[in-house]
C-alpha positions in Angstrom: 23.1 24.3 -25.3 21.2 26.8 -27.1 19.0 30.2 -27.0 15.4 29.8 -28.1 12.9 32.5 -29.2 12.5 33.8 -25.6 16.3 34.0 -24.8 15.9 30.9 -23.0 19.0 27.9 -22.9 17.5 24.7 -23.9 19.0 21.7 -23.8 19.3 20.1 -27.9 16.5 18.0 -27.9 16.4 14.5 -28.3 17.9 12.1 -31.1 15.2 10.9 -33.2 16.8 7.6 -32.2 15.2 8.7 -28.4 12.0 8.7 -29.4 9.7 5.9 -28.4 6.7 5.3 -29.9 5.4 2.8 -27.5 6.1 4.9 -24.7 9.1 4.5 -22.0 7.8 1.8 -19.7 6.3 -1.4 -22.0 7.6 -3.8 -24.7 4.9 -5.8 -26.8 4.7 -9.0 -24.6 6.3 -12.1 -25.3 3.0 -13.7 -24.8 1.3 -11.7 -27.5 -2.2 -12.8 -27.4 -4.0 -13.8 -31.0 -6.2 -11.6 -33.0 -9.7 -12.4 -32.8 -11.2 -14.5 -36.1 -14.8 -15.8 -36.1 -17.8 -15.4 -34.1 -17.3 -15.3 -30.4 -19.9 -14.6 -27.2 -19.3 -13.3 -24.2 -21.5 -11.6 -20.9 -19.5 -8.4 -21.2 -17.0 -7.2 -24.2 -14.6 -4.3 -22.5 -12.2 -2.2 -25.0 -9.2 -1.5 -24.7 -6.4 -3.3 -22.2 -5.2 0.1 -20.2 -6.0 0.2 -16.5 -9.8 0.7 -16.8 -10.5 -1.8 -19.3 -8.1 -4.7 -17.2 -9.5 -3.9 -13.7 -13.2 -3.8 -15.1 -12.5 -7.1 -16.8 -10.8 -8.6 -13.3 -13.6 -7.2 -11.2 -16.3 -9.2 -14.1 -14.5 -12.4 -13.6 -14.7 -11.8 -9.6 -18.3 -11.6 -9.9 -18.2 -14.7 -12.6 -18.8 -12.9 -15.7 -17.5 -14.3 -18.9 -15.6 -11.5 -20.1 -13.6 -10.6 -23.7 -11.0 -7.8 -24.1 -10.4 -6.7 -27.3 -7.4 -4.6 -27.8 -6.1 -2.6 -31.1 -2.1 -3.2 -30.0 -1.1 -5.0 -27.0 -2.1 -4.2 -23.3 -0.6 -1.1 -22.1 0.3 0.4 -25.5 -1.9 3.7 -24.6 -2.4 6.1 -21.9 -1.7 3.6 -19.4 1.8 2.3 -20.7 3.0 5.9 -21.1 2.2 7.9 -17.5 4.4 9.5 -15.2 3.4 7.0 -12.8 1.8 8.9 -9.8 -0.3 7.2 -7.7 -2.2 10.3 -6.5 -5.9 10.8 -5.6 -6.8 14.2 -5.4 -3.7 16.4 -4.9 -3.5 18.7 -8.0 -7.2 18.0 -9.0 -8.7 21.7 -9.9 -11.3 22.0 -7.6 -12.4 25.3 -8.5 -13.5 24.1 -12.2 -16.3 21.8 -10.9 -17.3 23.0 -7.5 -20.0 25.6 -8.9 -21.1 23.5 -11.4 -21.9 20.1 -8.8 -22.3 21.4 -5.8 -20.7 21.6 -2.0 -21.9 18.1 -1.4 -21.4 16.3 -4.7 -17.9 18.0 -4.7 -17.2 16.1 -1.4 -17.7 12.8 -2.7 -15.8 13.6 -6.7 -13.2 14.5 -4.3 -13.9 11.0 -2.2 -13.9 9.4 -5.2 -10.0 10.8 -6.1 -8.6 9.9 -2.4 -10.1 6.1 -2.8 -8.8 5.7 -6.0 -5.0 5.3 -4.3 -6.9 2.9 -1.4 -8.3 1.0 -4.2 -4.6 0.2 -6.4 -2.9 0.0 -2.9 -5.1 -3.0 -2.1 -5.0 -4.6 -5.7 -1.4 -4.5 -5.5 -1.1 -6.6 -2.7 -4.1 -8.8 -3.7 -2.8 -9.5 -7.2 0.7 -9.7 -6.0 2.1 -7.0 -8.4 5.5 -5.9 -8.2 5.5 -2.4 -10.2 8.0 -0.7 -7.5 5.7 0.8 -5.8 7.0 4.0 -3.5 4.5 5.3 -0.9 6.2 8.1 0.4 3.3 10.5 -1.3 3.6 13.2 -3.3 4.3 16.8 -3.2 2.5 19.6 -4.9 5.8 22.5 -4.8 6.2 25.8 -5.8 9.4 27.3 -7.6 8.9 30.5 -6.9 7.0 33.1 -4.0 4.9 34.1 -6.8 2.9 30.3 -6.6 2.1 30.4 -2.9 -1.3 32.6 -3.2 -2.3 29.3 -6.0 -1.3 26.2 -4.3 -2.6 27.8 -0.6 -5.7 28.8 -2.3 -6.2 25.0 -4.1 -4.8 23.4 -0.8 -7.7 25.2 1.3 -10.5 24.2 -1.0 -9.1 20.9 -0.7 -9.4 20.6 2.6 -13.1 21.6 2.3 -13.5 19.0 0.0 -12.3 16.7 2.3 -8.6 16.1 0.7 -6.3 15.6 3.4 -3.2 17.3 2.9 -1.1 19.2 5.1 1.8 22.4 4.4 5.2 22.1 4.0 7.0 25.0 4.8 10.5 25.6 3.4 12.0 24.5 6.5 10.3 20.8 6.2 11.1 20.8 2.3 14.8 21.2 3.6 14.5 18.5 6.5 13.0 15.9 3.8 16.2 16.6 1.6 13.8 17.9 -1.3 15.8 19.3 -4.2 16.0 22.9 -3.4 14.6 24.5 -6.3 11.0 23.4 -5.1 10.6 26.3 -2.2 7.5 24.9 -0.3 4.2 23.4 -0.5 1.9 21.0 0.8 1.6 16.9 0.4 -1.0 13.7 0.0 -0.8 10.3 0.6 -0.1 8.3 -2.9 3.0 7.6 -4.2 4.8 6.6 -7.5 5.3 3.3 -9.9 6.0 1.8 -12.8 3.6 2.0 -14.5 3.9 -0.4 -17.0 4.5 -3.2 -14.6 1.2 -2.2 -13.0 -0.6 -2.8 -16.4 1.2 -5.8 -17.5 0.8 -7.3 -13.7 -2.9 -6.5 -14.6 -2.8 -8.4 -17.8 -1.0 -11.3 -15.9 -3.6 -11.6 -13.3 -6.7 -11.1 -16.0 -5.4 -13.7 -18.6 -5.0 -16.2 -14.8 -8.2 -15.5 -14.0 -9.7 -15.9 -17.4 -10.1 -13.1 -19.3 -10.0 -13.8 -23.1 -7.7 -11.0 -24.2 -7.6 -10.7 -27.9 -4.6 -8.5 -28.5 -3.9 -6.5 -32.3 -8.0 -6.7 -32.7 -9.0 -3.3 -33.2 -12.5 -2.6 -33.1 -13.7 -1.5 -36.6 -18.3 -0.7 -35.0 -20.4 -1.4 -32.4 -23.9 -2.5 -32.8 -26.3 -1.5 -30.1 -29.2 -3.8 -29.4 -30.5 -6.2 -26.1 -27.1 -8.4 -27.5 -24.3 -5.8 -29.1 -21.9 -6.8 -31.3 -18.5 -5.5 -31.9 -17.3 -6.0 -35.4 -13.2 -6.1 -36.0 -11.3 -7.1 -39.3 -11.8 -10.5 -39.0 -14.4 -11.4 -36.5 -17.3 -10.1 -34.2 -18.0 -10.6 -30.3 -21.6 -10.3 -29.0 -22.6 -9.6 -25.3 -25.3 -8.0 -23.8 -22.3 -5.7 -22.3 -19.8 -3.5 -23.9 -17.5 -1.4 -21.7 -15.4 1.2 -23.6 -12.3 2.0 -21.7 -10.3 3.5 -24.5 -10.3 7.0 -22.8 -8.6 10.1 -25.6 -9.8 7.0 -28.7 -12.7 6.7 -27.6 -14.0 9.7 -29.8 -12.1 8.3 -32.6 -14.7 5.2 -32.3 -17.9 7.3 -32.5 -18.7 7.8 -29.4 -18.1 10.3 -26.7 -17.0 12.9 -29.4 -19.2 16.1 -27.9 -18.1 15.1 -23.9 -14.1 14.7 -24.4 -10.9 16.1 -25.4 -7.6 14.2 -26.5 -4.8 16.3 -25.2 -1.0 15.2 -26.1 1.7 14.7 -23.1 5.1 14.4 -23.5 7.5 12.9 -20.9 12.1 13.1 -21.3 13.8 10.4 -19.0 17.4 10.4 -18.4 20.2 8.4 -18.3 20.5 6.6 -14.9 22.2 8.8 -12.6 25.1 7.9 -10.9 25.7 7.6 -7.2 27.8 10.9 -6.9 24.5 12.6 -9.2 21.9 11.1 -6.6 23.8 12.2 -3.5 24.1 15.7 -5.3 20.4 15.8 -5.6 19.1 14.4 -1.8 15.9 13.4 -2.3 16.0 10.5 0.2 12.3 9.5 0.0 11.6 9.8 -3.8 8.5 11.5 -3.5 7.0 12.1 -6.9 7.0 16.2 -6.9 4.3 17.8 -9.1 3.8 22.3 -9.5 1.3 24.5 -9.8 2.2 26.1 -13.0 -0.7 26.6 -15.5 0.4 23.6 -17.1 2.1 21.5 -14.4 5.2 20.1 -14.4 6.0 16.6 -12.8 9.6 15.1 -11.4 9.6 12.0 -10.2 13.0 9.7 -9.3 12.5 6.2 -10.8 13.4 2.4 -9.5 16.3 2.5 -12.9 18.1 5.7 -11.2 16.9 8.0 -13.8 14.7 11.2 -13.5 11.3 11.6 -15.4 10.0 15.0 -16.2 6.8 15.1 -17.8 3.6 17.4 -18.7 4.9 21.3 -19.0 3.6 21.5 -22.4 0.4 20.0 -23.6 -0.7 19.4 -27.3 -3.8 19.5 -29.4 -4.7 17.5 -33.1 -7.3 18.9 -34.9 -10.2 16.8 -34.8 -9.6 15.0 -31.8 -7.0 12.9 -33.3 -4.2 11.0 -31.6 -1.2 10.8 -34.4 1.4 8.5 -32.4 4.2 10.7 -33.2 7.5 12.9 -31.4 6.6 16.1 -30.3 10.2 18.0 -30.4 8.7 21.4 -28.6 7.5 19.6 -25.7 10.6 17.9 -25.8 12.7 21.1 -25.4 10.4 22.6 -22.9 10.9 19.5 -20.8 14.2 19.4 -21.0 14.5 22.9 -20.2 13.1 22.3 -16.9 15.1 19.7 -16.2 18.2 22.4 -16.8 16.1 24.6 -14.3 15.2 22.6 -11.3 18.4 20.2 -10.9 21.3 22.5 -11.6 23.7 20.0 -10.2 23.2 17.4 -13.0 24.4 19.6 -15.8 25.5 17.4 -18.7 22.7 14.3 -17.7 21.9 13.5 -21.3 18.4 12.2 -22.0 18.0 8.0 -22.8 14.2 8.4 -24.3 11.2 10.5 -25.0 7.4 9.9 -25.6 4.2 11.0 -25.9 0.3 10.0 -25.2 -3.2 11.0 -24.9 -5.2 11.8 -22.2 -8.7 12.7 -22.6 -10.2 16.3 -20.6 -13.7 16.9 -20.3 -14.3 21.0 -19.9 -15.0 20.7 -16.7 -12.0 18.7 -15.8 -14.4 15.8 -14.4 -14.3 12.2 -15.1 -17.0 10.9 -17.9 -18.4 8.0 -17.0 -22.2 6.2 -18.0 -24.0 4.4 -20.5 -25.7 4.4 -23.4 -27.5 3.0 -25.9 -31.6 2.6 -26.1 -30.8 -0.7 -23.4 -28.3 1.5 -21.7 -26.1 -1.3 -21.9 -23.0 0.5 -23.6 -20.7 1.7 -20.9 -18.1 4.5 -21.0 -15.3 5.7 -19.1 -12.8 8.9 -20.1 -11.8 12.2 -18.9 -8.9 11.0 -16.7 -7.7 14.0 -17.3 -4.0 12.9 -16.2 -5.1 10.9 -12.7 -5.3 7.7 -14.4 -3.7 5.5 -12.9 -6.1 5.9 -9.1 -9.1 6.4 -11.0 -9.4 4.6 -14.2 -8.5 1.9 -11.8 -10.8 2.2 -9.4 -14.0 2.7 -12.0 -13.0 -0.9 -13.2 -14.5 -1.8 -9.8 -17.4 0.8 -10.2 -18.7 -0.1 -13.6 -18.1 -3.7 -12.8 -20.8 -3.3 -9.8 -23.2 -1.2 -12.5 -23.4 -4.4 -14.5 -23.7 -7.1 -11.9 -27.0 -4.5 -10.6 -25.6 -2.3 -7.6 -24.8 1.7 -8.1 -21.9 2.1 -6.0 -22.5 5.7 -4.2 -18.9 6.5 -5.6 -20.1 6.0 -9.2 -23.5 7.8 -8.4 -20.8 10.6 -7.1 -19.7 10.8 -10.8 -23.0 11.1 -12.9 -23.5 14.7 -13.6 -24.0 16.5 -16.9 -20.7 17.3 -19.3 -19.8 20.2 -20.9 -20.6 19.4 -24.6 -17.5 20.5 -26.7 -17.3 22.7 -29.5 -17.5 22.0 -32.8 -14.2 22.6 -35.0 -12.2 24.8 -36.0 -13.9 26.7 -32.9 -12.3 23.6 -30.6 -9.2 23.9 -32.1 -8.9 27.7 -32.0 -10.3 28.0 -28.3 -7.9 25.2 -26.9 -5.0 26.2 -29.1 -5.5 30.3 -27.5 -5.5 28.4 -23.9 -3.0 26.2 -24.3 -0.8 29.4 -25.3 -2.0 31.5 -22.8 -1.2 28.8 -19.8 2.6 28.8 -21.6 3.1 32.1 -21.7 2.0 32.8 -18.0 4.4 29.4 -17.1 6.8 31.3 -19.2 7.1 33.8 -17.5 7.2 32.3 -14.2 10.1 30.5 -15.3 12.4 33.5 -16.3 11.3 35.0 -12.8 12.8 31.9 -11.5 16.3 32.3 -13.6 16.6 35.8 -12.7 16.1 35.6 -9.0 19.1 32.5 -9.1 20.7 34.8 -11.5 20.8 37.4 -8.6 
């Protein structure tokens, strides 16, 4: 143990030797599929292998499309292969940020559009036989102090305006469920938790079955607009008269998208598998994934290996919009920190790994999706904004509909008008002043916590 800057214990942070680069959940395939070389043609060209760009390319082949996925590592290597693994629809979505801006109505279906997400993987799971140890005992948005309660109610009864169906958990039921008790109360959604990087590699499974030509370490150097587009990489080029881009916190870094999103950094500690006298200690029966309204959340989930994930509590922002693939040792000590805080009974659990990702955030917190182009045949999807694995599953389905001709009313739902960004240094200055204002309110929270068990 040590004392940080704001008299604070923090566990030491993880070795270097934790640190994974290519996330906790994935290993580069044994199958590794071959770069692309030459000319190639295809009806639609999706980027990126996460869980947008593999369900969009499964839903093409559905409809009979001949479809090529070009990805700059392997599938799985981003966002998608790094999650906590909440399948979640619209618990912990800020309602507040976009309701003005859309609308009552159009609210009601962003919000529809969250809740169906989790309908939408539940059903693909089953269809696609994927084994990703899946847990649907929902999860719960839980307070760990009085302080929170004015928040979460306040969130929870917009919700339920919205149309999110929740209900409250009072600390009595949190007690009956066997919920670790340094999460007081709060209220819960259907959903549940995974593994996420079975879920994406199932997904490759089932799109290299059905078809798909997955070209795997092919990054994609430009894009060419045009009736037929062509996407150029180091040793070839694929032409279609579609291109999806579903490379979500890159895709700025590729040209496009660049005044709409925001790369944000999120960090994620998993420990060594507990054992069975640790697990009884904690309760917990049904594993819900457990998620607080702090400024910057944090997320505890239970995995299928016995260990405990805590991720988010401290987010992180590269001038620019870049996403340098690299440890991020403060977020690591906050994290590990709040794994001291909330499960006092596993003192000594020493951390097996840490990693990092991107997500991209639009300003007003909304999903980005649409086209572009002067054929309007260049599709986009970002702004997951951390409920990636419901929705950037689901919009597979949606933009896979926009190409065969139909406008599903959930992707209708989604078209609105984006903040732009700001231009840097201002970006950098304005997110680096919230980002440090959300910490130092969570901060404070936190030594309110400590005290009262103090007392």
């Amino acid at each position: 143990m040590s004392v940080n800057r704001f008299g604070e214990e923090t566990r030491s942070a993880p070795g270097a030797g934790a640190f994974r680069s290519i996330g906790g959940w994935v290993e580069q395939p044994v199958d590794l599929q071959p770069t692309l070389e030459g000319d190639i043609s295809a009806d639609v060209i999706v980027i990126g292998a996460g869980f947008a760009g593999l369900s969009t390319a499964l839903e093409l082949r559905s409809l009979g499309a001949d479809v090529v996925v070009l990805e700059r590592e392997f599938a799985g290597f981003g966002a998608s292969g790094r999650n906590a693994g909440y399948l979640a629809g619209s618990m912990g979505v800020e309602f507040e940020f976009f309701l003005k801006r859309v609308g009552l109505e159009q609210a009601r279906k962003i919000v529809a559009f969250y809740d169906e997400g989790v309908a939408y993987v539940e059903r693909r799971l089953r269809e696609l036989a994927i084994d990703c140890d899946y847990n649907p005992s929902g999860i719960i948005r839980a307070a760990v102090h009085p302080s929170q309660a004015h928040k979460l109610r306040k969130g929870m009864e917009l919700g339920l305006e919205l149309g999110s169906v929740t209900r409250y958990l009072d600390e009595g039921e949190m007690r009956a469920r066997g919920i670790p008790p340094a999460f007081l109360f709060g209220c819960t959604q259907h959903g549940g938790t995974l593994d996420p990087g079975k879920y994406v590699m199932g997904l490759r499974r089932a799109a290299l079955r059905a078809g798909v030509r997955l070209y795997e370490k092919t990054a994609l150097l430009s894009c060419s607009e045009g009736a037929t587009a062509t996407c150029w990489t180091e040793r070839g080029a694929a032409r279609a008269p579609f291109v999806v881009f579903a490379t979500n916190a890159y895709t700025p870094q590729l040209g496009l998208l660049r005044d709409k999103v925001v790369p944000l950094r999120v960090s994620a500690i998993e420990t060594e598998p507990l054992s069975a006298a640790q697990l009884e200690s904690l309760g917990w029966p049904g594993r819900e994934g457990i998620v607080t309204p702090h400024w910057t959340m944090e997320s505890h989930r239970l995995t299928a290996r016995d260990t405990l994930l805590i991720t988010t509590k401290q987010l992180g922002y590269a001038y620019g919009s870049r996403t340098p693939n690299e440890p991020d040792e403060a977020a690591y000590q906050a994290l590990a920190q709040a794994l001291n805080d909330r499960f006092p009974t596993l003192s000594g659990l020493s951390v097996r790994a840490c990693w990092s990702g991107y997500i991209s955030l639009a300003y007003d917190a909304l999903p980005v999706v649409g086209e572009t182009g002067p054929r309007r045949n260049i599709l986009y999807t970002a702004g997951c904004s951390g409920h990636g694995v419901g929705t950037q599953s689901l919009v597979g389905h949606l933009l896979a509909e926009r190409i065969g001709g139909i406008e599903h009313p959930l992707l209708a739902a989604l078209r609105h008008k984006t903040p732009t960004t700001l231009p840097e240094p201002l970006q950098w200055c304005a997110i680096k002043a919230a980002l440090g204002g959300a910490n130092g309110l969570d901060r404070h929270l936190n030594r309110k916590v400590r005290d009262a068990a103090h007392d």
